[in-house]
C-alpha positions as CSV (number, residue, x, y, z in Angstrom):
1,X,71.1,-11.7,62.0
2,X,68.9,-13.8,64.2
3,X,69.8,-17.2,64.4
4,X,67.5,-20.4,63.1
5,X,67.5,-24.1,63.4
6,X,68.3,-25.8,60.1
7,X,64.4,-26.2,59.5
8,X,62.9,-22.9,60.0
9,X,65.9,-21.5,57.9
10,X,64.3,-23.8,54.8
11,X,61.2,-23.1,56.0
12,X,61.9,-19.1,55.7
13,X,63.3,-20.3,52.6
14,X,60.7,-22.0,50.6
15,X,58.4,-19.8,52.4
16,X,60.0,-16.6,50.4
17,X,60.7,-18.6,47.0
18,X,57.0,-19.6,46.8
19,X,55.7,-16.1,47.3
20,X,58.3,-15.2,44.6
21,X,56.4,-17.6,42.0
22,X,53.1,-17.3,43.3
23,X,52.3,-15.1,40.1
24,X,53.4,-17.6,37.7
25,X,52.3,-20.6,39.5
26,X,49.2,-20.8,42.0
27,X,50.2,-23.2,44.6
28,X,49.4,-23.2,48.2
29,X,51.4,-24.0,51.8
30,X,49.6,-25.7,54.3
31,X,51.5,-25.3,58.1
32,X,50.7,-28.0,60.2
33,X,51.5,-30.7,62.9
34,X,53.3,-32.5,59.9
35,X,55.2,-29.8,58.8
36,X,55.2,-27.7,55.6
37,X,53.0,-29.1,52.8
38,X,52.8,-27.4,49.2
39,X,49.2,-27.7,47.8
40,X,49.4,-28.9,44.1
41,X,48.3,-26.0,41.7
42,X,44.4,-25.9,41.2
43,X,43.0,-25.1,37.4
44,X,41.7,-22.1,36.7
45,X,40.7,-21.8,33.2
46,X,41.5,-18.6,31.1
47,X,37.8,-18.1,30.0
48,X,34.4,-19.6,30.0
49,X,34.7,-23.1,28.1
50,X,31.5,-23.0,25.8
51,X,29.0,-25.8,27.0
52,X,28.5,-28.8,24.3
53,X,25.4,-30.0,23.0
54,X,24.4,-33.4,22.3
55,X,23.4,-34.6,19.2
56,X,19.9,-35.1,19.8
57,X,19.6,-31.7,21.5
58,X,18.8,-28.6,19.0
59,X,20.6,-25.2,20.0
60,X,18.1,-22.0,21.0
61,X,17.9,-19.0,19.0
62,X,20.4,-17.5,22.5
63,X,22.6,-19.8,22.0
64,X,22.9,-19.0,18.3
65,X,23.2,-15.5,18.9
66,X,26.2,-16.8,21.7
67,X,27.7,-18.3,19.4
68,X,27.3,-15.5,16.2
69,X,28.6,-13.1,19.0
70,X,32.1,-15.1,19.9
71,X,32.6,-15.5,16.3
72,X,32.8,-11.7,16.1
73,X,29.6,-10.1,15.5
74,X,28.9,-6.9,17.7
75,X,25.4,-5.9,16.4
76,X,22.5,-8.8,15.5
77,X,20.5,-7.8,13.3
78,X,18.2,-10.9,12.1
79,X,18.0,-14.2,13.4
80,X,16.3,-16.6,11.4
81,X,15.7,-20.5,11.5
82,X,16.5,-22.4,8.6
83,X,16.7,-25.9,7.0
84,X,20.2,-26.6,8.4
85,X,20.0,-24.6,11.7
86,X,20.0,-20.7,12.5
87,X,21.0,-17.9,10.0
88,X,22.4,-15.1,12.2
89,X,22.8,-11.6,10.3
90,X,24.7,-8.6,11.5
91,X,27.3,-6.5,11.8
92,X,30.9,-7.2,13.1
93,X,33.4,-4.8,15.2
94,X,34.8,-2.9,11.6
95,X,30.8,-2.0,10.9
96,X,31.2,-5.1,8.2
97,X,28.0,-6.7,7.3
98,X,28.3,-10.1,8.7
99,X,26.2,-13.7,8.0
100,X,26.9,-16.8,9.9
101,X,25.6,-20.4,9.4
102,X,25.6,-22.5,12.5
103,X,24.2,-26.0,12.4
104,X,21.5,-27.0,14.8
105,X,24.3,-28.9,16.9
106,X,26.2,-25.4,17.8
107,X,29.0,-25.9,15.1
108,X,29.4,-23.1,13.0
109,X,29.0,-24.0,9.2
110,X,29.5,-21.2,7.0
111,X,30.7,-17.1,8.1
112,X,30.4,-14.6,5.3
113,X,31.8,-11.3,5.4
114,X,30.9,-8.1,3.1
């Protein structure tokens, strides 16, 4: 076996431990004049946070059908606006006819399955 200073033999080291863990945890090394330096981890987030509306803005009839769609619904059928906000009718992933309320704020008020 070759032979290493102290440093580059905890350099190989945490080198081969963090490529071990680099699935689990998503860290970087940066090499420079300073040494070894480990990156903390950056956020990735597991899916697409759903954007918030403010209460003096009044959601589309997309975004309604956004929203009807992550509650479950694979087939719109009607969209409709009412007194409260949209009515969104369809079908869900069973072939289930499906209804959902969502207020004109993006909050879901009311899902009815048949």
């Amino acid at each position: 076996m070759p032979k290493f200073g102290n440093c580059t033999r905890w350099a190989v080291v945490l080198m081969c431990a963090t490529l071990m863990s680099q699935g689990a945890i998503s860290q970087s090394i940066d090499v420079g004049p300073d040494g070894l330096r480990v990156r903390p981890p950056e956020f990735v987030p597991d899916r697409a946070v759903p954007p918030r509306y403010d209460a003096d803005d009044d959601i589309s009839e997309d975004d309604a059908v956004r929203i009807a769609r992550q509650e479950g619904m694979r087939r719109v059928e009607r969209v409709r606006e009412g007194r409260r906000g949209w009515v969104v009718v369809g079908v869900d992933r069973n072939g289930d006819d499906m209804r959902i309320m969502i207020g004109r704020d993006g909050e879901i008020i009311d899902v009815q399955r048949e």
